[in-house]
N, C-alpha and C positions, 0 to 999 in steps of 0.2 A: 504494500500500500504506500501512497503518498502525496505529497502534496508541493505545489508548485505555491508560492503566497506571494501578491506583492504587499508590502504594507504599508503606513504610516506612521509605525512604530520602529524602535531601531534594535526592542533586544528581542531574541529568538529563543525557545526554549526548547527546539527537539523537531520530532519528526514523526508522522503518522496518523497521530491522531490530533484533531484539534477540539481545542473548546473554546465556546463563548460565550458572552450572557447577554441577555437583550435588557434595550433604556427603557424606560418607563419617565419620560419627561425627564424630572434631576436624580430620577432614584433607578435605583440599578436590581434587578432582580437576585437575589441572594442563590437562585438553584441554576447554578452555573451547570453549559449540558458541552457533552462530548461529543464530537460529528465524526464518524469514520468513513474515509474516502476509498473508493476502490479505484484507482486507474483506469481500468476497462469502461468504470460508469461515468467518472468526473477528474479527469486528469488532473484540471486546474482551477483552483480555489484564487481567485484575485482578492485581495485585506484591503478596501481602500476605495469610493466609488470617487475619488475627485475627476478631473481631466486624463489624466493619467488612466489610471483604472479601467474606467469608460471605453478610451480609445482601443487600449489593450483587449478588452471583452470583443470588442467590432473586430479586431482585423483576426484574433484568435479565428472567430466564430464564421470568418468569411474562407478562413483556411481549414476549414473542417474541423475545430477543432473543440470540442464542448469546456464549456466552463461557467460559473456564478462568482456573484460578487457579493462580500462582505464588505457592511459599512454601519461605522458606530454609530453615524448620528439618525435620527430619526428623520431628520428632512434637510434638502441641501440648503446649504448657506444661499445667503440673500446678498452676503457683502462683495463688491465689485471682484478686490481681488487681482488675477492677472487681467491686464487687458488686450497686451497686443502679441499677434501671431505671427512669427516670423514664415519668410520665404517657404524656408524647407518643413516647417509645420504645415503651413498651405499646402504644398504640393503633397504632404500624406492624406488630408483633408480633400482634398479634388479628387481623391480616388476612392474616398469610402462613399459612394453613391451619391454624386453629389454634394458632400457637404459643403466640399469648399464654396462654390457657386451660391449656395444656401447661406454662408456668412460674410459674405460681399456684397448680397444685396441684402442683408440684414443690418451691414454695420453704418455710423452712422458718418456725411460724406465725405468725402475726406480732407475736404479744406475747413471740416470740424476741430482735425487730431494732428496735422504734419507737421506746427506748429508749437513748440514751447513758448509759453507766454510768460514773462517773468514783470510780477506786479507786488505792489503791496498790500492787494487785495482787490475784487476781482472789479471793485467798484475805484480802484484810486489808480494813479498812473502808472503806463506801460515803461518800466526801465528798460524790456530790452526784449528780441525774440529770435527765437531760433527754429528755422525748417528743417526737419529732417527728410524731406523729400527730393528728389534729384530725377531732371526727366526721364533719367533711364530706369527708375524702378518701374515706371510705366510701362515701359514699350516691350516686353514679356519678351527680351532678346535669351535671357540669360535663365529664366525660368517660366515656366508656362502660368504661373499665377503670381500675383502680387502677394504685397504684406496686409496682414487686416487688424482693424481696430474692435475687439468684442471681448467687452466682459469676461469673466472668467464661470460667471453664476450663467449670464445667456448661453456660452459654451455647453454648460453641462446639459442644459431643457435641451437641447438640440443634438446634442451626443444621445440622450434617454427618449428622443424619437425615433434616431434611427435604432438604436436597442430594440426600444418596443417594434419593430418593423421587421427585426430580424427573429421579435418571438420572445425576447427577455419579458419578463410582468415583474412587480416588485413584491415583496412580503415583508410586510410592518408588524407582525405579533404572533401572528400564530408558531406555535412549537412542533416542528415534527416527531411526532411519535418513536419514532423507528430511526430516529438521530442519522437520518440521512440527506444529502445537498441533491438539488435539482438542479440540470442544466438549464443554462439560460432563467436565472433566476437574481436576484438583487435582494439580500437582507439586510432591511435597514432597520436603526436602532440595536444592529447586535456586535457585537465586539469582542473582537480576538481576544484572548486574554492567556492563552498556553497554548503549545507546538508539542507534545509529550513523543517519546522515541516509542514506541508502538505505536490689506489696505492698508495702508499707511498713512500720518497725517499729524496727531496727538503726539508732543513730545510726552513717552509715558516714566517715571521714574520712580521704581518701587525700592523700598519701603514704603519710601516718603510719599509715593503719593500711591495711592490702590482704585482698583476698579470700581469699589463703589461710590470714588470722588468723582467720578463722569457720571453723573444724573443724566437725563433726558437733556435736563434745563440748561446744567453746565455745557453738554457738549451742543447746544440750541445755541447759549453763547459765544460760545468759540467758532461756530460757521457762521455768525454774525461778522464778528472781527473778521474773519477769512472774505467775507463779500464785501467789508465793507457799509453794509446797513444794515437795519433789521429785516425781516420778510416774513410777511403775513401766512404763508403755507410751508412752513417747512416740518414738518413731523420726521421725528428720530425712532427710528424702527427696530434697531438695533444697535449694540454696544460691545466691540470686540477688542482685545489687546492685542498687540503683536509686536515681537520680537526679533530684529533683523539676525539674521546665522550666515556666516559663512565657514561650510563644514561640508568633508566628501567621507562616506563610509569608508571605514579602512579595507571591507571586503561588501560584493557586493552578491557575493554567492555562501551558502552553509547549508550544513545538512547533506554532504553528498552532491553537490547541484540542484537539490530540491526545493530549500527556499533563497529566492530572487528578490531582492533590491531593486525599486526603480523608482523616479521620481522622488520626491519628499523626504521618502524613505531613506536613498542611498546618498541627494543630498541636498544641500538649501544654501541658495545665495541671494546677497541682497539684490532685491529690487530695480537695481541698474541696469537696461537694456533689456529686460525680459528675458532672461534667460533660464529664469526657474520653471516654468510650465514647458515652455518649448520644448529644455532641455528634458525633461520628463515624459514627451511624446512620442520624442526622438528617440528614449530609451524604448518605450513600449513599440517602436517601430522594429529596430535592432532583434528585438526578445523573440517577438510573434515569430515567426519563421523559421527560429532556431527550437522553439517548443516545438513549432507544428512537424520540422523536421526530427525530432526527437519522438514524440508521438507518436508519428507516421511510417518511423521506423525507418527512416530515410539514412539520419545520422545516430553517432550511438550520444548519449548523454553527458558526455567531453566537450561536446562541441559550444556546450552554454559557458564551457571555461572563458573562449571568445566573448562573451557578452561583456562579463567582467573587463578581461587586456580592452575594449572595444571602450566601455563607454565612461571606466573611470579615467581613461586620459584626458575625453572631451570633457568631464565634469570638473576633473582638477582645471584645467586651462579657460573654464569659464567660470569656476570661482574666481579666478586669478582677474579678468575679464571685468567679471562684476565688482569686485571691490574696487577695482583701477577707475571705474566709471563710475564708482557711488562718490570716492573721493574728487573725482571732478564737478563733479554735480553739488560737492559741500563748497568747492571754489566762490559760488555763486552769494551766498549767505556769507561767508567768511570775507568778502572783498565788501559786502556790506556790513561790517562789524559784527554780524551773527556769526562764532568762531563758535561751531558745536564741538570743538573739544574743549570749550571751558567750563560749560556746562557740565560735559564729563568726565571732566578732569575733578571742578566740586561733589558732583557725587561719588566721586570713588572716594576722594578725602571723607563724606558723610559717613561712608559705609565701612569704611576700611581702616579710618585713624582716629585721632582724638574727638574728631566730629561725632563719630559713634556713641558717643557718650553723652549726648546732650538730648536733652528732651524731644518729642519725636515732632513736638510742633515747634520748637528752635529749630530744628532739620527743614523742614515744610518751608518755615520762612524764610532761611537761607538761601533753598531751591526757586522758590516763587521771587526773592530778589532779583534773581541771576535773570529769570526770564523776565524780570520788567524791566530789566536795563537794556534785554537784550530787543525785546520791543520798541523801547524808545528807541535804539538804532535808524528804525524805519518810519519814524514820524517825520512831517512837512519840514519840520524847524529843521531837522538835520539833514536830511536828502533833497537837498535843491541844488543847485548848481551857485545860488549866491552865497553858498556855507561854504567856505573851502573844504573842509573834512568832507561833506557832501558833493559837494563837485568831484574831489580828486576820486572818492570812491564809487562812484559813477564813472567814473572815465576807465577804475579798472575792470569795472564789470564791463565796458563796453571792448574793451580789450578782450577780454574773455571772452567772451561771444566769435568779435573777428578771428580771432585764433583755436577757435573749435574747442578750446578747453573746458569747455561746461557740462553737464550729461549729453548724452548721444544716445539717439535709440536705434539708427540704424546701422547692423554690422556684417554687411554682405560676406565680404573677406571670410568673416567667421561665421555666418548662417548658413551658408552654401559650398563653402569650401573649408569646411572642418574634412579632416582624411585621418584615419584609423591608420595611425603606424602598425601594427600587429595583433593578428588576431586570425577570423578566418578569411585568411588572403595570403597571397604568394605574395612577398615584398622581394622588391627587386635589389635593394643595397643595403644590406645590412647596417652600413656606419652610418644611416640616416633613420635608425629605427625612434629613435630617443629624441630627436631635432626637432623640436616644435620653435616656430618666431613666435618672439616673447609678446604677448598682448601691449597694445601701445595705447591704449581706450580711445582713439581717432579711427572714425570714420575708413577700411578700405576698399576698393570696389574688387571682387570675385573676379578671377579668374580661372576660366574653363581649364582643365587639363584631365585626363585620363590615368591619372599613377592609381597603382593598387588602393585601396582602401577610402579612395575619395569618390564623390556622388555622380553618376553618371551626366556630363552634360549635357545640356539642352539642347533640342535642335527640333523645328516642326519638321516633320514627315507627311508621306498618303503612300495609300497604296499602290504599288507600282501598277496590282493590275489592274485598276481603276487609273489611270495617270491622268483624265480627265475632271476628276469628282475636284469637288472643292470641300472634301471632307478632309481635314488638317489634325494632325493628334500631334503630343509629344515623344522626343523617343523615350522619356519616363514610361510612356505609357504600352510601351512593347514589353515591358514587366509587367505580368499579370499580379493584381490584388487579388484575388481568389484562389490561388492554388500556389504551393512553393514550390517553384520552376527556375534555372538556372537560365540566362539569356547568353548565348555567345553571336555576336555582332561581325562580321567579317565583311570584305566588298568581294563585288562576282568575279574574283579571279581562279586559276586554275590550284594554285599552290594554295590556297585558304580553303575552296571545295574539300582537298583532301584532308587538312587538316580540322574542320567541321564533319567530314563522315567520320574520323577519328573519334572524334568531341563524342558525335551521337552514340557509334557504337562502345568505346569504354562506360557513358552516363548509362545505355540500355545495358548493361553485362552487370551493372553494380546498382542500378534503382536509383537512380540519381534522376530527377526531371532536367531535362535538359530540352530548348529551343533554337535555332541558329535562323539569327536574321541575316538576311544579304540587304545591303547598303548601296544602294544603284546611284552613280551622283546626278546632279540636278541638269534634269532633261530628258532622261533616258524615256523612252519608250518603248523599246523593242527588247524585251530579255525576256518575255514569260515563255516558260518551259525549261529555260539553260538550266538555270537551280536547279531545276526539278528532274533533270536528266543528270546533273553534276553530282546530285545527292542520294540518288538513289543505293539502296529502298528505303533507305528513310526517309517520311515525310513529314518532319520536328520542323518545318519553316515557314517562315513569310518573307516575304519580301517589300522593302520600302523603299522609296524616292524621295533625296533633303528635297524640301524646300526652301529657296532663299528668296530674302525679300527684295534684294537690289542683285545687279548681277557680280560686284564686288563684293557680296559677303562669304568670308568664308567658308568651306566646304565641310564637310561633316569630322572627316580625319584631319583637316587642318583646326577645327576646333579643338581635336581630343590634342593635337601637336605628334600627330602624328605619321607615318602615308596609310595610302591605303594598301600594302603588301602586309599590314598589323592585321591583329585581333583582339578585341575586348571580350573577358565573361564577366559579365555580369548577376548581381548575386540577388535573390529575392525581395531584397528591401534598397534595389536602384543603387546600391553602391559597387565598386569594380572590385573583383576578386582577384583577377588575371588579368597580363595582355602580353601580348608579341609584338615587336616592332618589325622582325624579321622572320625568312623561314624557317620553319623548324624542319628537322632532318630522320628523328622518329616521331613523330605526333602519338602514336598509340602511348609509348612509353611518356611520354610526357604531360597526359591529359588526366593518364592514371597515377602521376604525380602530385597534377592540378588538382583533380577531386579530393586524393587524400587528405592534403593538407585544407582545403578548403572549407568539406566536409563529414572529416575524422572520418570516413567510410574505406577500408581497408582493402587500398585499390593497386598493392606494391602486390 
């Protein structure tokens, strides 16, 4: 027996059998119950229904593969939360039927969000702003979807539609009898509690100040000051604390490869560039394929070792990322005399030294000092340009801005071209395994390349045998979402034929799903049949024709940087597992190389 978990907890207790106990509002049921899982019936138990969780359940469940979700709370949060989606989360979203298309015309327009607006409040004057948009995020050269601006609570109702569409329902109370999990099911209000072996905004600072000092009324006040005036409708709905982290699990696999790490769980960074949920989709993207290849009996259970080398490199390099970018982002208030490390530097002295010892409302009023000097910073009297102190520090935030050193939300370089030094992929240079460039928190634009382990580049295609349709896809989308299938990419030459019947027959001898696209360049219309007479008897292909938009744009192998005498394979979640620049000399023995190390399937 066992179980696969992702969770939002970080300690583990075992393996086989689980227990949880269901919420009851604030109260917790006392008859904690055991659930024993059988493999055969419910491979994968997901701990966690956030973004993450969700997404995980859709692509498992579109790769055949059954599972339910556990979730402690009784109903999802209302609070915003994350809101923005990067490139490479869109394009996992465009492919689960839909959805991406569903949250572009949901969100709201975009000369609402491209924008940083920096004021001292929403009703007093604009010190300064910042676009994070640039015309080429538009023009879908370099990926077939843009970035989207949506909530993280409107995310989840629309992830729990397509659920319910694929057949998940949710259960809020009832107990099952016979302590067993339903595919495609959602329990909410119950909570992991044993694994046995069979928004941001409110500076919060506790001691000194605790949750129940945010009334309704108090935090009614405080989005007063923040707009600027009073306002007649505003009702407070909710009241949440939170705590910035920046932390990567030390391991994101235990138990054998049983229980999995992803998102929240394996790890949390601050707030800067969105890289917490994303980075958490992007894991459940990586996961799906390598469970369902486990599963499915495809690969042996080694193979989720790769998930770990895969995605604590991108997590450590995007905490590293986000802190760089939270401290630029503090530039902003610090070049206005709001310096939040003095504030945090007084509370540590509260907490930590002689201060500790002082009455806890001598603390309080120490704290509430510090923040009304730090207000008065941003009053009329002092922020003008006729103050000198005002003036000069105006001019350094206007500096700031000009020289991009403020927060940044968009980070192509790193949303689309993050590349897996090792893992499941042939890497080609070993002294380059370790070599990551060091996060700079500026802005830089992606560039396409084909090396192992990075995202297949973008290019519109059609079908060769249609050359006349004006049906347009991406070549993302010659990876199938439904089924885990390997893609090998070659162009219709003689020397590539042989080494794609290669490809085919080593994947058919070892159960490996394998596809060989031919890459016809831009024009062709006469080749239907060659393939299909070059590949025989296999018939694992398609065939497709670039589309370019001018007749100077690049070719499809000149995108990857490469000719077309190469080959790309491609791995089930759009990232390059392999390539060739040149011929190979036995292709049999080398593909049974390829698959081995690719996936652990024992092909020497």
């Amino acid at each position: 027996m066992g179980i696969w978990g992702i969770s939002a907890r970080r300690k583990w207790l075992g393996l086989c059998e689980i227990s949880w106990r269901k919420q009851i509002g604030r109260r917790t049921f006392s008859d904690s119950y055991t659930v024993k899982s059988d493999d055969s019936v419910l491979p994968v138990l997901i701990i966690g229904a956030g973004p993450v969780g969700l997404v995980l359940s859709i692509l498992l469940t579109k790769l055949g593969v059954k599972c339910a979700i556990l979730e402690k709370n009784k109903a999802f949060s209302t609070h915003p939360q994350a809101h923005f989606i990067n490139n490479r989360s869109m394009e996992v979203f465009r492919k689960l039927d839909g959805l991406g298309d569903e949250i572009l015309r949901s969100q709201p327009p975009v000369e609402f969000w491209r924008k940083f607006i920096y004021c001292t409040s929403l009703t007093g004057p604009i010190l300064g702003a910042v676009d994070h948009m640039q015309p080429q995020d538009f023009d879908q050269i370099v990926s077939p979807v843009s970035v989207a601006h949506f909530s993280q609570y409107k995310l989840s109702r629309l992830l729990l539609k397509h659920l319910e569409k694929l057949g998940f329902h949710m259960i809020n109370s009832e107990k099952r009898e016979n302590g067993s999990t339903g595919e495609r099911e959602i329990f909410m209000g119950h909570e992991c509690i044993a694994i046995n072996d069979a928004g941001h905004g409110v500076p919060f600072y506790p001691p000194q100040q605790k949750l129940e000092d945010f009334s309704s009324e108090m935090c009614k006040r405080l989005i007063f000051k923040l707009v600027g005036l009073e306002l007649a409708d505003v009702n407070v709905m909710d009241i949440k604390p939170w705590v910035m982290h920046a932390e990567v699990a030390e391991k994101f696999l235990s138990c054998n490869n049983r229980i999995i790490l992803a998102g929240d769980a394996a790890h949390r960074f601050p707030p800067a560039g969105g890289f917490g949920m994303n980075t958490g989709i992007q894991d459940a993207h990586n996961l799906a394929w390598k469970l369902a290849s486990v599963i499915k009996g495809v690969s042996p259970i080694s193979i989720l070792n790769s998930y770990e080398l895969e995605r604590s490199q991108i997590a450590q390099f995007n905490t590293a990322l986000s802190v760089q970018n939270f401290k630029a982002a503090m530039r902003v208030p610090a070049a206005l005399g709001l310096d939040p490390t003095v504030a945090n530097a007084v509370h540590r002295a509260l907490n930590n030294t002689v201060g500790s010892i002082l009455p806890s409302v001598f603390q309080r009023t120490i704290l509430d000092g510090i923040f009304s000097i730090g207000r008065a910073q941003l009053s009329d009297f002092v922020l003008n340009e006729n103050n000198p102190l005002g003036s000069a520090r105006l001019a350094k935030l206007r500096q700031i801005f000009e020289e991009g050193q403020s927060l940044q939300l968009q980070f192509p370089a790193e949303d689309l071209g993050f590349r897996y030094r090792k893992g499941a992929l042939v890497s080609e240079d070993d002294s380059v395994l370790n070599v990551h460039e060091a996060p700079t928190g500026r802005r830089r634009d992606y560039i396409p390349c084909s090396e192992p382990g990075s995202r297949l580049p973008h290019m519109n295609v059609k079908l060769l045998s249609n050359p006349s349709s004006k049906e347009i896809f991406s070549t993302l989308d010659l990876v199938s979402g439904d089924k885990v299938e390997f893609v090998l990419i070659i162009a219709p030459l003689k020397e590539s034929y042989c080494l794609a019947r290669a490809a085919l027959e080593v994947a058919n001898k070892f159960k490996v799903p394998l596809k060989v696209c031919v890459m016809w360049p831009n024009g062709s219309i006469d080749g239907t049949g060659r393939s299909e007479a070059a590949l025989t008897p296999w018939n694992s292909f398609e065939e497709v024709v670039e589309v370019k938009s001018s007749s100077d744009f690049p070719s499809w192998w000149d995108i990857c940087q490469m000719t077309d005498r190469g080959a790309i394979l491609v791995r089930p979640d759009e990232h390059i597992a392999w390539r060739t620049k040149s011929r190979i000399a036995d292709p049999i023995t080398k593909m049974k190389n390829v698959f081995h190390i690719v996936t652990g399937v024992d092909c020497i």
